[in-house]
MARDRENDO-335138 format. One line per 2 residues: number of its first residue (from 1); their letters; for each residue x negated, z, y negated of C-alpha. Coordinates in nm, 3 decimals, padded with zeros to 5 digits. Layout:
N
NUM = A = X,Z,Y  ...
This chain:
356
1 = XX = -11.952,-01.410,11.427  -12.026,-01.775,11.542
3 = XX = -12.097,-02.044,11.260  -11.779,-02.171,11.438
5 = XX = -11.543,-01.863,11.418  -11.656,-01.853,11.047
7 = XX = -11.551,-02.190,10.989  -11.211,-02.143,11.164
9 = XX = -11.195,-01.820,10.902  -11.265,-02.066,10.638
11 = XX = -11.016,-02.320,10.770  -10.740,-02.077,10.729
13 = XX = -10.821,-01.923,10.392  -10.804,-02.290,10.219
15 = XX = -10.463,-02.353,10.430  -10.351,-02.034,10.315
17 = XX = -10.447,-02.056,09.985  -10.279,-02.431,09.959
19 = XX = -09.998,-02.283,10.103  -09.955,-02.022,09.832
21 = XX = -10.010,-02.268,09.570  -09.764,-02.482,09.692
23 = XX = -09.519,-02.185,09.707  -09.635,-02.127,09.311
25 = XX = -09.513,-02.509,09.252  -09.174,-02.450,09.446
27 = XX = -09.105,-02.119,09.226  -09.170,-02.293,08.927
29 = XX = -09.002,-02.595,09.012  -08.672,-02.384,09.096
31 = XX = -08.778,-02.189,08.794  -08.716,-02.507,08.546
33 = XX = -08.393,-02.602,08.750  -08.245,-02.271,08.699
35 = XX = -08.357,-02.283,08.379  -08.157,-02.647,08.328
37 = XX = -07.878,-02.486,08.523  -07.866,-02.219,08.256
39 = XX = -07.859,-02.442,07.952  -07.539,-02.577,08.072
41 = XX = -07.235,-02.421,07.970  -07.025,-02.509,08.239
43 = XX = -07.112,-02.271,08.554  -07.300,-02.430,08.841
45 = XX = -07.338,-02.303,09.174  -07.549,-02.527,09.421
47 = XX = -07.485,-02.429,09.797  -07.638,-02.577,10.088
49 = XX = -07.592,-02.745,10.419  -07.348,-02.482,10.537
51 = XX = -07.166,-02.366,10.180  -07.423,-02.043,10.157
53 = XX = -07.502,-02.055,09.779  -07.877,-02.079,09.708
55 = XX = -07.862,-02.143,09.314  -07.663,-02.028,09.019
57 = XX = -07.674,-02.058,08.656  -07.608,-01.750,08.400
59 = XX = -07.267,-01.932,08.301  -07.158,-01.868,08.659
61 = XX = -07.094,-01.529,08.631  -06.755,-01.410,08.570
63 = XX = -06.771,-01.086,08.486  -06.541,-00.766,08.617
65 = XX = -06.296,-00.796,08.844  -06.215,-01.155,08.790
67 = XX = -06.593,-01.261,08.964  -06.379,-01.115,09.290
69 = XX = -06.127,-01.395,09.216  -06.349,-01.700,09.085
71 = XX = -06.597,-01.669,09.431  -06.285,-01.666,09.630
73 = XX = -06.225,-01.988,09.546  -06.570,-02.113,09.511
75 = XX = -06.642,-02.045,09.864  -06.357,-02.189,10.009
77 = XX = -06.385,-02.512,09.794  -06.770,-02.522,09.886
79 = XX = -06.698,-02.509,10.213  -06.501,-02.802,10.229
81 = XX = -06.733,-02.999,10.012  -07.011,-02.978,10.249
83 = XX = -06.744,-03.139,10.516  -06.715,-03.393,10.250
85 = XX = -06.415,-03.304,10.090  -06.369,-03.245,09.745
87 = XX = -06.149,-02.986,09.555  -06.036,-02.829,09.278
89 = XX = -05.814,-02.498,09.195  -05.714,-02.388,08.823
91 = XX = -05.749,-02.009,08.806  -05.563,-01.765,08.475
93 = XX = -05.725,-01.446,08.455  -05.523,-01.250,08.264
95 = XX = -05.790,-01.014,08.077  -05.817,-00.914,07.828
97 = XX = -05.827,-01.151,07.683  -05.688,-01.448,07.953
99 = XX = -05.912,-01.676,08.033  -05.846,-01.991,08.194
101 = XX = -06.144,-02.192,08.466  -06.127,-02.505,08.663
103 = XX = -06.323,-02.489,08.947  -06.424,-02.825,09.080
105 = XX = -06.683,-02.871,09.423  -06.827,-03.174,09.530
107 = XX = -07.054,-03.330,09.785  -07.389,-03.378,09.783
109 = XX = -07.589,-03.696,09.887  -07.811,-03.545,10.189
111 = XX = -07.594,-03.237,10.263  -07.510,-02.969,10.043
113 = XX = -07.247,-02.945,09.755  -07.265,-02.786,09.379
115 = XX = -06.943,-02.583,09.211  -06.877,-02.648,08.864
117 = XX = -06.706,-02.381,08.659  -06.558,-02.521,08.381
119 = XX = -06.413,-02.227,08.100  -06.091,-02.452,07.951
121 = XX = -05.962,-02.127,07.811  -06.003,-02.281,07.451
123 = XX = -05.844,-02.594,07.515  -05.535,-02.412,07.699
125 = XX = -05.509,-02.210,07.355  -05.498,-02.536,07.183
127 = XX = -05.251,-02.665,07.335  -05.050,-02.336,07.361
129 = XX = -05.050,-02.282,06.962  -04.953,-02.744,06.956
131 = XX = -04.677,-02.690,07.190  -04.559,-02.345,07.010
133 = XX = -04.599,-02.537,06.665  -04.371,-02.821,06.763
135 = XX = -04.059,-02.568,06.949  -04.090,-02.357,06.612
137 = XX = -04.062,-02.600,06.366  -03.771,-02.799,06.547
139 = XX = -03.558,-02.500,06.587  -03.652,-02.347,06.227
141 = XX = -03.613,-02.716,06.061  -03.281,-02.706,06.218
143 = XX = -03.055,-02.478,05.939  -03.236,-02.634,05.655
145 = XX = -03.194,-03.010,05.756  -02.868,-02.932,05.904
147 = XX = -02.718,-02.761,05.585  -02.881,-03.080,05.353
149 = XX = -02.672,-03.300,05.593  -02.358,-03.140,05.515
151 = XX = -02.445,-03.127,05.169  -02.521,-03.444,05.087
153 = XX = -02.174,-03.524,05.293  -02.006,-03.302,05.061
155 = XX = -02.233,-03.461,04.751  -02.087,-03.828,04.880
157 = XX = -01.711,-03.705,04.837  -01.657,-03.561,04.543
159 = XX = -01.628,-03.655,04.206  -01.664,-03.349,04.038
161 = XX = -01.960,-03.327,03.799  -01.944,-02.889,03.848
163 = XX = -01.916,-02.947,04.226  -02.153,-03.193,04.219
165 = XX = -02.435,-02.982,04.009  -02.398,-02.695,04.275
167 = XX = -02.415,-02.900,04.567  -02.707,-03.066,04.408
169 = XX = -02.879,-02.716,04.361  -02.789,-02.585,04.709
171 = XX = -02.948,-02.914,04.818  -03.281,-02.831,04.612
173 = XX = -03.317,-02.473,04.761  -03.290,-02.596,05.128
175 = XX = -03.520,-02.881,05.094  -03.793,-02.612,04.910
177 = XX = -03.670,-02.370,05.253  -03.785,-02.683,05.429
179 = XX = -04.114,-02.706,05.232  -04.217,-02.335,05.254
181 = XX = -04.141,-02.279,05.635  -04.411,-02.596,05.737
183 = XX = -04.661,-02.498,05.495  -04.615,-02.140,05.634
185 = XX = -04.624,-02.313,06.013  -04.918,-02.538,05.928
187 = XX = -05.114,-02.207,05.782  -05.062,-02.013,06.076
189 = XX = -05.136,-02.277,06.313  -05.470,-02.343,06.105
191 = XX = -05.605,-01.943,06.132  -05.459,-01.936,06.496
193 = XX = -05.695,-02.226,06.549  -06.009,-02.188,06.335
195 = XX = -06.058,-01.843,06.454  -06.257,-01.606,06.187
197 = XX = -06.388,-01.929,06.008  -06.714,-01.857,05.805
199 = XX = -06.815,-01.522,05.792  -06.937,-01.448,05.433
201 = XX = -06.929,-01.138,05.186  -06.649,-01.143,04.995
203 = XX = -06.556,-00.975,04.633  -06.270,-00.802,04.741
205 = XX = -06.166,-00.736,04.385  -06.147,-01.171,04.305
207 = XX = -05.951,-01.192,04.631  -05.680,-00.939,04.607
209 = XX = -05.662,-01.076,04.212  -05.614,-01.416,04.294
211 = XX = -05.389,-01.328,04.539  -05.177,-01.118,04.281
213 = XX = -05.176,-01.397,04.072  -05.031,-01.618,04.279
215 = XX = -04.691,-01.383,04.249  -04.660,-01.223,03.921
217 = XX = -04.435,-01.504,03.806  -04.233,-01.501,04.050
219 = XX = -04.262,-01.045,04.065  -04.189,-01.121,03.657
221 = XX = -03.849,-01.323,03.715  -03.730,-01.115,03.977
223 = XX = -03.822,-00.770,03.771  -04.106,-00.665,03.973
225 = XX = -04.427,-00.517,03.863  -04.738,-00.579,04.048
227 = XX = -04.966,-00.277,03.981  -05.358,-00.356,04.089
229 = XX = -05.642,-00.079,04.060  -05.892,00.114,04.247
231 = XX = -06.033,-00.155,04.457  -06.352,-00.064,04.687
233 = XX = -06.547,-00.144,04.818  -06.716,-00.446,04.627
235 = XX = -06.749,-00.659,04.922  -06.643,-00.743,05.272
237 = XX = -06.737,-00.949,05.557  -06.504,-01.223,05.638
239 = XX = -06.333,-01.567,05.568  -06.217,-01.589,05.186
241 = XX = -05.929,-01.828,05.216  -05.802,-01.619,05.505
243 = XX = -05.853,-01.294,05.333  -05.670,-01.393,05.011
245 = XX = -05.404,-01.607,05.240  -05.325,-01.243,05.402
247 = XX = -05.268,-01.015,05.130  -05.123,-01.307,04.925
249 = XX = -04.820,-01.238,05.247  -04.830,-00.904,05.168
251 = XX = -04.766,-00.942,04.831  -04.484,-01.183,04.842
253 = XX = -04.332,-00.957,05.109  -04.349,-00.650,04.910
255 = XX = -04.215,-00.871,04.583  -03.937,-01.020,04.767
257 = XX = -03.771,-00.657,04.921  -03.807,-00.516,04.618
259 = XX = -03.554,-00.401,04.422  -03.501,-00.529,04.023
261 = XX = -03.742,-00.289,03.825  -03.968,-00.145,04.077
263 = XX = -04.346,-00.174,04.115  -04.576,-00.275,04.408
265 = XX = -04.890,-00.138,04.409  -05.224,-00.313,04.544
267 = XX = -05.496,-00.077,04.619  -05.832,-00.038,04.853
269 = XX = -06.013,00.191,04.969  -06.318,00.246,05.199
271 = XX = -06.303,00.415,05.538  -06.608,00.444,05.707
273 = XX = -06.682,00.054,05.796  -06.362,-00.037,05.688
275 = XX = -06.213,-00.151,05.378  -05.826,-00.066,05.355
277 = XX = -05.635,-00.286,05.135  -05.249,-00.128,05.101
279 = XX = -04.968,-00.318,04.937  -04.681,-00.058,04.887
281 = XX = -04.330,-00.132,04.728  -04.044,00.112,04.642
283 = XX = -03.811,-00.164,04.804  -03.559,-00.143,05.049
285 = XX = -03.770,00.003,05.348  -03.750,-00.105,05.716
287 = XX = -03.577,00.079,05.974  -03.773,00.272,06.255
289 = XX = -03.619,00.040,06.493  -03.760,-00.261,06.360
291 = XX = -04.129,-00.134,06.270  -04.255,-00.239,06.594
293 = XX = -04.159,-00.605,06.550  -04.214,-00.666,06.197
295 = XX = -04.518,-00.913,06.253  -04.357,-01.123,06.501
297 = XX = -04.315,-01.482,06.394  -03.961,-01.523,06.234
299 = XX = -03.868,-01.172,06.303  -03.671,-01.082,06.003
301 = XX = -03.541,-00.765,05.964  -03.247,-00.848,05.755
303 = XX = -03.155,-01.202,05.767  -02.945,-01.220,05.470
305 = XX = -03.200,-01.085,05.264  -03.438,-01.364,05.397
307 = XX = -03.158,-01.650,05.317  -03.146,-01.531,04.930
309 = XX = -03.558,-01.467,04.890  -03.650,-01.811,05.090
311 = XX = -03.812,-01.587,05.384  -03.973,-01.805,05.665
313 = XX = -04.059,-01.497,05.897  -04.414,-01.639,05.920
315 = XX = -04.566,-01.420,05.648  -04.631,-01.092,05.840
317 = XX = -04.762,-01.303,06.155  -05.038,-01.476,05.945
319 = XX = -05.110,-01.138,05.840  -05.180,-01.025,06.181
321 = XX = -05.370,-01.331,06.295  -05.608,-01.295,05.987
323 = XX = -05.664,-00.930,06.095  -05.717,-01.008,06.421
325 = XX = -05.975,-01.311,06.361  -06.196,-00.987,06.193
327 = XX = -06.140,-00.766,06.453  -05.961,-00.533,06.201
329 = XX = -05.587,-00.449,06.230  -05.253,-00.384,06.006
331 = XX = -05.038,-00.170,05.952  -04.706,-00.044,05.817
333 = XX = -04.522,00.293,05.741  -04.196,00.324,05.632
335 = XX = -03.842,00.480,05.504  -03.530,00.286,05.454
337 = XX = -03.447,00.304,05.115  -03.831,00.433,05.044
339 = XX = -04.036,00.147,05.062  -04.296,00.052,05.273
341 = XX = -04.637,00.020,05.243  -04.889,-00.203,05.459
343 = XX = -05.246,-00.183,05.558  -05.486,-00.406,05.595
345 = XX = -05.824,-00.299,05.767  -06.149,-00.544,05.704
347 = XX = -06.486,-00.459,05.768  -06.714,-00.424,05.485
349 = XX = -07.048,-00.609,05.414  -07.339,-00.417,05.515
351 = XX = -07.434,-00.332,05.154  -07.092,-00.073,05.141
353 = XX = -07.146,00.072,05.479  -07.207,00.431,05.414
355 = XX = -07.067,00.714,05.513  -06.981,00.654,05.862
């Protein structure tokens, strides 16, 4: 080989070797953009001169068979972004669970476009539980303001001290009616909202005893017995004030369709990963046709019975949420005329978990 063809040789091994170390730069500069693009947490898709996508974050990914849907409309929208026209489409994927994305695309200086993918699914559940909060309270607020309207009518035109006195009374109960159904609305909105809260170990035996306490006066003037024993495990995993908030419901439920001189009895047990809190009564029962509806909000299954106890409807649906927020569950068996009894599944702290 000529001193020439070496140094042609040469030549090319330094150009070749520059080339691959600028190709080392270019991998690690797309490397830390990717990298960027992934600490977002909107999705971002970058596409260039003719819509072909050439970069995507981790937060762009869908999942399942919603990805089918969201790159639908990514690719149409890129398309016309790289013709210079912005767009946007609002896409509900129903889930489990629904989800709700913007997708927005939009022009880049020097050809190209990038797709944002922004997840408003928390926001739309925001204003879901505002705008449910403010149809429920108008139309439960309705009775009770209505009825102290026509009382305080009735109040203005007599002259009877007896009449007077009752009216006066009646007028107390529906303003407390009032009272109890927004703190119950309020409380549900607030676990609706917050979601599980703070995730701590929790005594279970303090928590179902304060909630107990909460009731035995009124269990006492109404004849009831609260019964509480056997509680295990020690501990579970959750948020306290939502914990005691939910069997506090069940409780007052259970005290309220009771009948004068029976018991309800607040127990736990332990089920693999699960504690079990029941709350059974010897009350009045619920009929089979009703079971299924029970913790709807302001699903009552006798509506007289509510009127007399100062039901809101609410208490079984906070129950439900609260269960939900720990990815537990409850439940209810039972008879007319029998009593029913509820159950509340938690998981325990890692400390009880044995026996699975």
């Amino acid at each position: 080989m000529s001193w020439f063809a070496r140094g042609e040789v040469d030549e090319l091994q330094r150009a070749l070797a520059q080339e691959r170390a600028e190709r080392r730069a270019t991998d690690a500069e797309v490397d830390r953009l990717r990298a960027a693009l992934d600490a977002v947490p909107a999705g971002l898709i970058l596409a260039d001169a003719s819509g072909r996508p050439v970069l995507w974050s981790r937060a762009a990914s869908v999942g399942g068979h919603a990805d089918v849907l969201v790159e639908e409309a990514v690719e149409r929208l890129l398309t016309a972004a790289v013709a210079g026209e912005p767009g946007e489409q609002r896409l509900t994927l129903f889930g489990p669970p629904q989800r709700v994305l913007l997708v927005r695309a939009i022009p880049l200086e020097g050809g190209g476009a990038i797709a944002v993918i922004d997840d408003l699914s928390d926001r739309a559940r925001v204003d879901a539980v505002r705008t449910d909060f403010v149809a429920n309270i108008s139309h439960e607020l309705k009775t009770p303001v209505g009825a102290l309207a026509v009382l305080a009518e009735a109040l203005a035109d007599s002259d009877d001290v007896t009449v007077n006195q009752r009216l006066a009374n009646k007028m107390v109960e529906e303003a407390h009616r009032a009272s109890h159904t927004i703190d119950d609305l309020l409380e549900l909105s607030r676990i609706e909202l917050g979601g599980v809260g703070d995730r701590d170990d929790v005594q279970l035996a303090a928590a179902i005893g304060e909630a107990a306490a909460r009731h035995r006066l009124t269990a006492e003037t109404r004849g009831v017995t609260l019964k509480v024993g056997g509680i295990v495990p020690d501990s579970v995993v959750g948020d306290r004030l939502q914990l005691v908030s939910a069997v506090s419901n069940l409780i007052d439920n259970a005290v309220k369709y009771s009948n004068r001189g029976g018991a309800v009895h607040i127990t736990s047990s332990q089920s693999g990963r699960w504690a079990e809190i029941e709350v059974a009564d010897e009350g009045i029962g619920i009929p089979t046709r009703d079971l299924d509806r029970v913790f709807e909000r302001f699903y009552r299954v006798d509506r007289a019975r509510s009127r007399d106890t100062g039901g809101t409807g609410l208490g079984l649906a906070i129950v439900r949420h609260v269960a939900h927020n720990h990815g537990g569950e409850v439940t209810v068996r039972s008879r007319e005329g029998e009593g029913s009894t509820f159950t509340l599944r938690i998981p325990v702290s890692e400390g009880n978990r044995h026996g699975q």
